[in-house]
N, C-alpha and C positions, 0 to 999 in steps of 0.2 A: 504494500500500500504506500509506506514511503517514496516506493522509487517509483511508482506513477505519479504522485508530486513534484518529483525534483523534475522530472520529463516533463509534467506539463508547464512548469516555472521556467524550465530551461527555453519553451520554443516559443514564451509571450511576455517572457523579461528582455525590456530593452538591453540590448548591448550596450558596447560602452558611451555610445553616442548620444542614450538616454532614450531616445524613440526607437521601436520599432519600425521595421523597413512602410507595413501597414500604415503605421499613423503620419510617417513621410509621405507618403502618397496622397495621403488623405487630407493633410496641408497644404501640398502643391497643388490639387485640381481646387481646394478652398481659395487657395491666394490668385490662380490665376483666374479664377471667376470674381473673383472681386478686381481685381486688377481690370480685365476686359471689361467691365462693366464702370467703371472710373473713366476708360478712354473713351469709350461711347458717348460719356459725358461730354466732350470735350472741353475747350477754356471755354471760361464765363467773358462775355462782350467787355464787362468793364477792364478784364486783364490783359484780354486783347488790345484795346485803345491805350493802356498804361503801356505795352511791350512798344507800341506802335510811336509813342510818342517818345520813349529811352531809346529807341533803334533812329530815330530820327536826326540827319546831322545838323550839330550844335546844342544836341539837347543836353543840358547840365542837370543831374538829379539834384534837387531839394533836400537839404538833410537837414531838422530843425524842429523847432514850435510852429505850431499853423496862425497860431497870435501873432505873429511878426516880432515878438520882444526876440531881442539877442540874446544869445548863449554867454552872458561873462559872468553868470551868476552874482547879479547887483554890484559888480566892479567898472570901474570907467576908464 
């Protein structure tokens, strides 16, 4: 009876990888269905017009407060 346990512990205990080859598989068709399904999505219009406008020459990225106040931390 024991050694029909160690048998069955042996062929559904993860190696040393931690997963079984099973629940790999069962990951990848998970992740690539989610994955496929994200691209189907595609980009949203406003990240479009954002790429559109940083791809544009002369365009300089904004890095800041949208207040206008300057970065010097109340210093002059």
């Amino acid at each position: 009876m024991k050694d029909l346990k160690s048998q069955a512990s042996r062929s559904t205990t993860p190696g040393k990888g931690g997963l079984t080859p099973e629940i790999q598989s069962r990951i990848g068709h998970q992740l690539r269905a989610m994955y496929d399904d994200v691209v189907r999505q595609g980009v949203p219009d406003r990240f479009a017009e954002l790429i559109k406008k940083l791809d544009a020459p002369g365009a300089t990225p904004h890095v800041g407060n949208e207040g206008g106040s300057n970065d010097n931390n109340g210093r002059d």
